[in-house]
PAKOLRO-295586 format. One record per residue (C-alpha): z, y, x; residue in three letters. Coordinates in Angstrom, 3 decimals. Layout:
REM residues N
       up    north     east code
        Z        Y        X  ALA
...
This chain:
REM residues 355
       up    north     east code
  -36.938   11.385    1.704  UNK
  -33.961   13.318    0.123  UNK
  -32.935   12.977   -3.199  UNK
  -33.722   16.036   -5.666  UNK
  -30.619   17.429   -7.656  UNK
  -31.017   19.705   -9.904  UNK
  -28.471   22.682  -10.116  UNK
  -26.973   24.131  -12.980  UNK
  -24.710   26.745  -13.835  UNK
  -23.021   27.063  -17.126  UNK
  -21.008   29.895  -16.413  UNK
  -17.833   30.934  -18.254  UNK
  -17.078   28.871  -20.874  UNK
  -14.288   27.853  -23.898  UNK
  -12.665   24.736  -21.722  UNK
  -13.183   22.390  -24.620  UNK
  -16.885   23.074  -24.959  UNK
  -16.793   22.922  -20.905  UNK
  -15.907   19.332  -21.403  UNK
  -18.357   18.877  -24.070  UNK
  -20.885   19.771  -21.717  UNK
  -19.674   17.045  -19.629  UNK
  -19.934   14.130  -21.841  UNK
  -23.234   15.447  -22.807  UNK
  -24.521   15.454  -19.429  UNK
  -23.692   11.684  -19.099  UNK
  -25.042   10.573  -22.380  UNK
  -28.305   12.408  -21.620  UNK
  -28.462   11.099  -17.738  UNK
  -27.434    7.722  -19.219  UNK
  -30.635    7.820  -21.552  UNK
  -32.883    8.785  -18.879  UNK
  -33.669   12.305  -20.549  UNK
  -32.228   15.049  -17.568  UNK
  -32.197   13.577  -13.983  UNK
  -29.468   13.817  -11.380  UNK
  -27.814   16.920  -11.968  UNK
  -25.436   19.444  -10.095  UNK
  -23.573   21.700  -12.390  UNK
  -21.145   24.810  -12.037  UNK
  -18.571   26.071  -14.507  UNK
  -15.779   28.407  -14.849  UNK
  -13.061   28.482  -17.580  UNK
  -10.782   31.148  -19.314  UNK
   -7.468   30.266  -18.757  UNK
   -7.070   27.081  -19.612  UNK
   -4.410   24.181  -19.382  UNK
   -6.108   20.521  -19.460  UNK
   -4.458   17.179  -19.071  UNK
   -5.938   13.957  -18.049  UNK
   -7.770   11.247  -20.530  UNK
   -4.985    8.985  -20.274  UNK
   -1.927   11.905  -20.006  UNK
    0.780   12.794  -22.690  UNK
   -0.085   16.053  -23.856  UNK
    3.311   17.619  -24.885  UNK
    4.982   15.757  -21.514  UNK
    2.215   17.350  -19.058  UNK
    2.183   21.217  -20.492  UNK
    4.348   24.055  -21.945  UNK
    2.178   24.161  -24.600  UNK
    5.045   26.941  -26.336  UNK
    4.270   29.198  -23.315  UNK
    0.199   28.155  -23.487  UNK
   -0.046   29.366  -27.466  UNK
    2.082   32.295  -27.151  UNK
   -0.211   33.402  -23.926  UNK
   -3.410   32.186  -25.308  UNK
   -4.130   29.610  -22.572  UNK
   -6.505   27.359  -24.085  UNK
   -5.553   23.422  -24.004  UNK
   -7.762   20.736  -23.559  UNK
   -7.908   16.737  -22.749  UNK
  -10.590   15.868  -19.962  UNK
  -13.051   13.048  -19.880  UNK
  -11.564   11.649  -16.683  UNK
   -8.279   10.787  -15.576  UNK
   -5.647   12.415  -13.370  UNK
   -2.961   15.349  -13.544  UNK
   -3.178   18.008  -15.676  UNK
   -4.450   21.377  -14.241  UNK
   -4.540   25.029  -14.840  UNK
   -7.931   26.945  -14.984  UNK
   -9.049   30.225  -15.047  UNK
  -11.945   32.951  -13.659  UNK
  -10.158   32.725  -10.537  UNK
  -11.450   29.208  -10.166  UNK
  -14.975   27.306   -9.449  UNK
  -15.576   23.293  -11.086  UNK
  -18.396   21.684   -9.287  UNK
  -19.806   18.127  -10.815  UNK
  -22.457   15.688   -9.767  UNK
  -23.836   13.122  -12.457  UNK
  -26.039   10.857  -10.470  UNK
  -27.898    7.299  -11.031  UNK
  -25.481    4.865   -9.081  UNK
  -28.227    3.499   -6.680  UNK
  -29.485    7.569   -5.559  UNK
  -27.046    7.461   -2.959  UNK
  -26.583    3.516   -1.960  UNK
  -22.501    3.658   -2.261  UNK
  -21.347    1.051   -4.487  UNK
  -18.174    1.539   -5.083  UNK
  -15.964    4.803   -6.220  UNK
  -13.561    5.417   -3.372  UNK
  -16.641    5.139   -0.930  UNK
  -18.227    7.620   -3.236  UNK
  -15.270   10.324   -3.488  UNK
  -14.480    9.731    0.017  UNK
  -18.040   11.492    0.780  UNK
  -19.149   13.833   -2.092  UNK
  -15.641   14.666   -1.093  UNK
  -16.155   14.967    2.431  UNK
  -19.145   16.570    1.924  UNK
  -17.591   19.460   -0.612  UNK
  -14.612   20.054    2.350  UNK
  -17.897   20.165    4.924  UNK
  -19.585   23.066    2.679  UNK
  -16.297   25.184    2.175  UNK
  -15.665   25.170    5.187  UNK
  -18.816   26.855    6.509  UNK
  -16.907   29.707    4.588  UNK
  -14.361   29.801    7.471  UNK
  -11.444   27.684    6.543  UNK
  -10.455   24.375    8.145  UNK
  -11.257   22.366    4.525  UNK
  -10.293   18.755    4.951  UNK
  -10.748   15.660    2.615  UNK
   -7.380   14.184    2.126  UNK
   -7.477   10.577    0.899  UNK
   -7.991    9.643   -2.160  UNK
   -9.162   12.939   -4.135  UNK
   -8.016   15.920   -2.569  UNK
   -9.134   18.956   -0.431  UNK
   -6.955   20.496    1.675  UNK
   -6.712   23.380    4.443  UNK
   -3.034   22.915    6.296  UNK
   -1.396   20.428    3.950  UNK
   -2.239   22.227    1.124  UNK
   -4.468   21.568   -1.804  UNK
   -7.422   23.872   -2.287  UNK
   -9.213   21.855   -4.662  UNK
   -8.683   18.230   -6.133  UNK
  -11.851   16.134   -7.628  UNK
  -12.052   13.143   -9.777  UNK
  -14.653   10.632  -11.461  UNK
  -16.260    7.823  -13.233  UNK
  -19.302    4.821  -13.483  UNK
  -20.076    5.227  -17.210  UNK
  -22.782    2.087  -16.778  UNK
  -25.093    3.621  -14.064  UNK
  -24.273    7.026  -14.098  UNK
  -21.714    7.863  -11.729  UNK
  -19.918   11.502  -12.929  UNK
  -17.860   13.048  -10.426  UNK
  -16.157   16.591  -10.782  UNK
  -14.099   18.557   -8.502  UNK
  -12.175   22.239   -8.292  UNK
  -12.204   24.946   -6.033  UNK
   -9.374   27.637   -5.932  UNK
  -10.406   30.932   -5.054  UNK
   -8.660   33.342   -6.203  UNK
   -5.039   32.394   -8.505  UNK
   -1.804   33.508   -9.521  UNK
    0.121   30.241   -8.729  UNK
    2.713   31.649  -11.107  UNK
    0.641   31.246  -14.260  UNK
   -0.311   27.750  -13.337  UNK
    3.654   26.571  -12.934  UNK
    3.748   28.344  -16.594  UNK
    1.297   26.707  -18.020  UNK
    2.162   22.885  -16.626  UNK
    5.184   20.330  -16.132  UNK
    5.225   20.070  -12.695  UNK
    7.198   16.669  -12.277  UNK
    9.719   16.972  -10.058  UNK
    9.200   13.834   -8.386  UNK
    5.549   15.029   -7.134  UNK
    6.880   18.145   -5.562  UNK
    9.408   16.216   -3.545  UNK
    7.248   13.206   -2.411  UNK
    5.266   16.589   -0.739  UNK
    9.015   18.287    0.201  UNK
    8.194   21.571   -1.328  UNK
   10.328   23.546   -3.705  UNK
    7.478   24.596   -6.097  UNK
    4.038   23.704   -6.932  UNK
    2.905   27.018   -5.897  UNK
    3.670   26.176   -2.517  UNK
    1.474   22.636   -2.872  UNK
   -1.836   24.821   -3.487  UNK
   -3.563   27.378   -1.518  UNK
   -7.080   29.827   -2.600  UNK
  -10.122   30.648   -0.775  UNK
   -8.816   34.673   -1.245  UNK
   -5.154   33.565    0.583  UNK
   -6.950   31.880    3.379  UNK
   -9.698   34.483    4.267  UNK
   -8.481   37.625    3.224  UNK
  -10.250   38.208    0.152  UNK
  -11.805   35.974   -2.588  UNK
  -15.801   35.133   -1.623  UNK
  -18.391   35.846   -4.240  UNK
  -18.843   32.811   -6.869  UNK
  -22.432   32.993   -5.666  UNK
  -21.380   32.271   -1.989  UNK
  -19.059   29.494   -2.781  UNK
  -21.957   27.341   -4.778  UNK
  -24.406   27.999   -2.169  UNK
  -21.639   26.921    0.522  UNK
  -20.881   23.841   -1.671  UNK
  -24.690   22.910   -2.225  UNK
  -25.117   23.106    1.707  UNK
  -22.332   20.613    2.082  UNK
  -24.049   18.171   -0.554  UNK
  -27.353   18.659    1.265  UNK
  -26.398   17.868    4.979  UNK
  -23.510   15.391    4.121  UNK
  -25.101   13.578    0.892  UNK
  -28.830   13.753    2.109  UNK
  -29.858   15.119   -1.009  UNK
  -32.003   18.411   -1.899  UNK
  -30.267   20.675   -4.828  UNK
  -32.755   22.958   -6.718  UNK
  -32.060   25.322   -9.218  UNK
  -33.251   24.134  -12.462  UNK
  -32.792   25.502  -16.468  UNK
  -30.260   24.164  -18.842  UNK
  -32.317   22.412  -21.438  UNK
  -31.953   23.345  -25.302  UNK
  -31.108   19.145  -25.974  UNK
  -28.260   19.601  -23.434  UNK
  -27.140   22.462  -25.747  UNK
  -27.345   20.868  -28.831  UNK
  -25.488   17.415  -27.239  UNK
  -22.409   19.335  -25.724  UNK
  -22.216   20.987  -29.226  UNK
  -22.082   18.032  -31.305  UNK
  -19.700   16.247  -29.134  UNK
  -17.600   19.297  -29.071  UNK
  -17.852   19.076  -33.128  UNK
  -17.480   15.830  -33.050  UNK
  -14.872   15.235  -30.996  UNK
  -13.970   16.608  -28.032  UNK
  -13.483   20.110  -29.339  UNK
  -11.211   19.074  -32.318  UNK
   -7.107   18.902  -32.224  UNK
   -6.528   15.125  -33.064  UNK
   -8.514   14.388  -30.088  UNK
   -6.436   16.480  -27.767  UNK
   -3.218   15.314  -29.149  UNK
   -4.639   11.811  -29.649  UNK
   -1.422   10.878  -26.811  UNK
    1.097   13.285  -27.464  UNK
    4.664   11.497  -28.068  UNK
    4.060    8.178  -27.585  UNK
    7.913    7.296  -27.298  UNK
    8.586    8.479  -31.010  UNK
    9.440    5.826  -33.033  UNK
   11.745    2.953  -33.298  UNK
   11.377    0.163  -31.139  UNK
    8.943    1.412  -28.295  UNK
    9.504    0.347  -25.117  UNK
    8.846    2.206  -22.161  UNK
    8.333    1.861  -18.337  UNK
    6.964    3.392  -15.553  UNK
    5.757    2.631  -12.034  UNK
    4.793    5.679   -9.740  UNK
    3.409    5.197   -6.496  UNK
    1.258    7.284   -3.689  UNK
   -1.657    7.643   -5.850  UNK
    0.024    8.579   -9.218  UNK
    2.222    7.533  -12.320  UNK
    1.170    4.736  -14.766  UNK
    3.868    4.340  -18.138  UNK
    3.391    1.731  -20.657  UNK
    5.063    2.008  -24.058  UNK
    5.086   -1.232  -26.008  UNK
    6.110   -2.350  -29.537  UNK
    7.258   -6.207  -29.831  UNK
    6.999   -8.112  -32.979  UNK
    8.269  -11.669  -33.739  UNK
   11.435  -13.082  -35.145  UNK
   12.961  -12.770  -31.294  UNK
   10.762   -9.822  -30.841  UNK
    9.254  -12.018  -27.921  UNK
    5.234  -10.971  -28.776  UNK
    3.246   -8.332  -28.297  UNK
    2.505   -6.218  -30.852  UNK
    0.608   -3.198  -28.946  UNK
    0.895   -1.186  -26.133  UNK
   -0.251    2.183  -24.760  UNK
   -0.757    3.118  -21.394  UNK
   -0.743    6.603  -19.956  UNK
   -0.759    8.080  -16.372  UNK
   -2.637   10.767  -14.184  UNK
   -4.668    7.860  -12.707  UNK
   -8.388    7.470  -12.333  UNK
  -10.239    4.448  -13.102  UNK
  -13.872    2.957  -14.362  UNK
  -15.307    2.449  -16.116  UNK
  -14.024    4.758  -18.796  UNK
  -12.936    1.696  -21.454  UNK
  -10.704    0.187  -18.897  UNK
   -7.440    1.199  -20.531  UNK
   -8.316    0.668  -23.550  UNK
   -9.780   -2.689  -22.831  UNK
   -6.747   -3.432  -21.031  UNK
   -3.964   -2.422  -24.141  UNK
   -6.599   -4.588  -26.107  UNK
   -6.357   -7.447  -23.980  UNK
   -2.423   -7.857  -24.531  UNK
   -1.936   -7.800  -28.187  UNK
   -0.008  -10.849  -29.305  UNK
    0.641  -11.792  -25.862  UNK
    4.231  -13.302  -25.706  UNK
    6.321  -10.979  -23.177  UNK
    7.063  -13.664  -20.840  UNK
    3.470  -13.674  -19.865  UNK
    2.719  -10.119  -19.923  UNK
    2.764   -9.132  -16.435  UNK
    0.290  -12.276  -15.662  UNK
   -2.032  -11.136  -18.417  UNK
   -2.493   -8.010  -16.968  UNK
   -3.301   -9.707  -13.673  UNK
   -5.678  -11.982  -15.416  UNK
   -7.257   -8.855  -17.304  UNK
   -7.919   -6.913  -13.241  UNK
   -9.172  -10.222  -11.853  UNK
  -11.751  -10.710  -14.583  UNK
  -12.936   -7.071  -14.880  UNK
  -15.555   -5.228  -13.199  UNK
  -13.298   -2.285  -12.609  UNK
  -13.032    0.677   -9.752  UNK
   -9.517    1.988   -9.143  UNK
   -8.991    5.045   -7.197  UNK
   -5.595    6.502   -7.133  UNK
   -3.241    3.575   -8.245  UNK
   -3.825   -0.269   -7.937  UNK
   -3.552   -3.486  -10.753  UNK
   -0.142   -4.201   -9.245  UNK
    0.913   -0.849  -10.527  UNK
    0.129   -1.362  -13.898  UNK
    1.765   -4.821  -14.252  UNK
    4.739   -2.748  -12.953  UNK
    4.922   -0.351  -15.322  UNK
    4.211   -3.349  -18.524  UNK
    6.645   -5.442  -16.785  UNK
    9.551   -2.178  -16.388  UNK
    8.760   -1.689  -20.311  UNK
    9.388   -5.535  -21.351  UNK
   11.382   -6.862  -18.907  UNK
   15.006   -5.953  -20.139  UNK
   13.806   -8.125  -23.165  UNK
   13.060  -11.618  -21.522  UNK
C-alpha cells in the first residue's frame, strides 16, 4: 500500500521565514504532530548560503543590499544559491523507515531520480547527476540537498524555470575553481531553466503536479493536498524570531580568518570544499585551542560539525589529523558530497606547517 504525503504549498515567501518554515516542519514531524509532508515554496529574490558557508566569502552582499536581494543562511549544507519568482523549491520531510532506504545517498539518489523522472514528463531529457544534481545536457536545472535530524529525514531540492542567470552571478561568488573543474567561462553557462529548454516557462501549477507524479511512480508514495496547520504557523514564526530570521544567525560564519593567529586550510574535491581555521595555544603553540570548519558540503546528522570542532579542542596538533579519523569512525554519520578523508585534509593543510 503506498505511503500518503501530504502536499503543501506555502507560496511566496520572505526567504528567511521560508527557512523558518523548514525547521518548523522537522520539529513538528519529529514530535509526531504533522505526518510526512510534501511542501512547495517560492522566494523573492533572495541570496542564501549553506549552514556551514562563510557568508561575506560566498555573496556580494554590497550588490545584494543595494538591490534588495534578501540574504539568508539555510538549514542544510551546500553552495550558496540565488532565488527568485522565477524559481520552484520542492521538500519532502519523511519518517526514515516510510520508504525502507537507510542511508542518505541511497535516498537522494531516488527522491532525486524520481524529481528528474517527473520533470521530465514536461518534455526535457531531466537526468539525476550523482550526488545532488539535476541536469538536462550537462547542465544544472535544479540541485537538491538534505538531512536525518533523528528519524526525520528532510530533503529539499530547486527547480529553475524561468531566470536571468545574470542576477544570480551578481548576487554570488562564483569560485573560480568550480567553473573550471566544469570548463565553462561563467556560471551562467553551468545552469539551464525549464523556459530555455521548452520555449516558454510552464505554469508553477504544472511543474508541482509534474514533480508529485515523479514522487508517486518512482517513490511509491500517494501525495494529497492537505492545509497548512495554524501550529505550523506559529512554529516557523518563533523560530524565525528566534533565530533563524535574526542577523547574528546569518552572519554567525562570516570572517572566520580575522584575527591573529588562525590557521587556515582547505581541501576541495569532486563533491565540494571543506576549510578549517584553527587557533593553537600552548607555550610551542603545539595544542588545540579551537577550530571551525566551513564548506558547501552536506552531512547528518545536523550536529556533525559541530560535534566534530568539539571533539578536537586541546588536541595536540601532531595528532589532529588521527582525531578526526577517530571522531568519523566512531560516529553515526551520512556524508554525501565530500568524504572523512577530506576533512582530515583540510585540519591537517591548516596545522601542518606547524609540526
Amino acid at each position: 500500500m503506498a505511503k500518503v504525503f501530504r502536499v503543501i504549498d506555502t507560496g511566496i515567501r520572505d526567504g528567511r521565514r521560508q527557512i523558518a518554515f523548514d525547521q518548523a516542519l522537522i520539529d513538528a514531524h519529529k514530535a509526531g504532530r504533522i505526518p510526512d509532508t510534501i511542501r512547495f515554496l517560492r522566494f523573492p529574490p533572495t541570496a542564501l548560503i549553506g549552514r556551514h558557508q562563510v557568508l561575506s566569502r560566498e555573496l556580494k552582499l554590497d550588490h545584494c543590499r543595494a538591490h534588495g536581494i534578501g540574504i539568508a543562511r539555510r538549514i542544510t549544507g551546500g553552495g550558496a544559491l540565488y532565488f527568485d519568482e522565477g524559481q520552484l523549491g520542492w521538500e519532502l520531510v519523511f519518517h526514515r523507515s516510510t520508504l525502507g532506504i537507510a542511508t542518505l545517498a541511497d535516498l537522494a539518489r531516488d527522491i532525486c531520480e524520481a524529481a528528474a523522472a517527473g520533470l521530465s514528463g514536461l518534455g526535457v531529457n531531466a537526468k539525476y547527476r550523482p550526488r545532488n544534481d539535476i541536469e538536462v545536457d550537462g547542465r544544472k536545472l535544479g540541485g537538491t540537498g538534505g538531512f536525518f535530524d533523528a528519524d526525520t529525514l528532510f530533503y529539499q531540492g530547486t527547480v529553475l524555470v524561468d531566470m536571468n542567470a545574470a542576477d544570480m552571478v551578481a548576487a554570488l561568488n562564483v569560485p573560480e575553481a568550480k567553473l573550471a573543474k566544469r570548463a565553462l567561462d561563467s556560471a551562467a553557462q553551468r545552469v539551464v531553466t525549464l523556459k530555455e529548454l521548452i520555449g516558454a516557462a510552464p505554469p508553477i501549477g504544472a511543474i508541482q503536479e509534474a514533480l508529485l507524479k515523479g514522487f508517486a511512480a518512482h517513490l511509491g508514495i500517494t501525495p494529497m493536498r492537505g492545509e497548512i496547520t495554524a501550529e505550523e504557523e506559529a512554529l516557523a514564526a518563533r523560530c524565525h524570531d528566534q533565530e533563524i530570521g535574526t542577523d547574528a544567525f546569518v552572519s554567525e560564519i562570516d570572517d572566520p580568518g580575522a584575527g591573529e593567529g588562525v590557521l587556515s586550510g582547505s581541501q576541495t574535491s569532486a563533491g565540494g570544499t571543506v576549510t578549517a581555521y584553527v587557533r593553537l595555544e600552548g607555550e610551542r603553540h603545539d595544542r588545540i585551542r579551537e577550530v571551525l570548519i566551513t564548506g558547501d558540503f552536506f552531512v547528518t546528522p545536523p550536529r556533525t560539525v559541530f560535534d566534530l570542532e568539539a571533539s578536537l579542542r586541546n588536541v595536540a596538533v601532531a595528532e589532529a589529523g588521527a582525531a578526526v579519523e577517530r571522531f568519523f569512525a566512531q560516529a553515526d554519520v551520512g556524508l554525501l558530497t565530500v568524504s572523512p578523508a577530506d576533512f582530515r585534509a583540510a585540519v591537517d593543510a591548516a596545522v601542518g606547517p606547524r609540526r
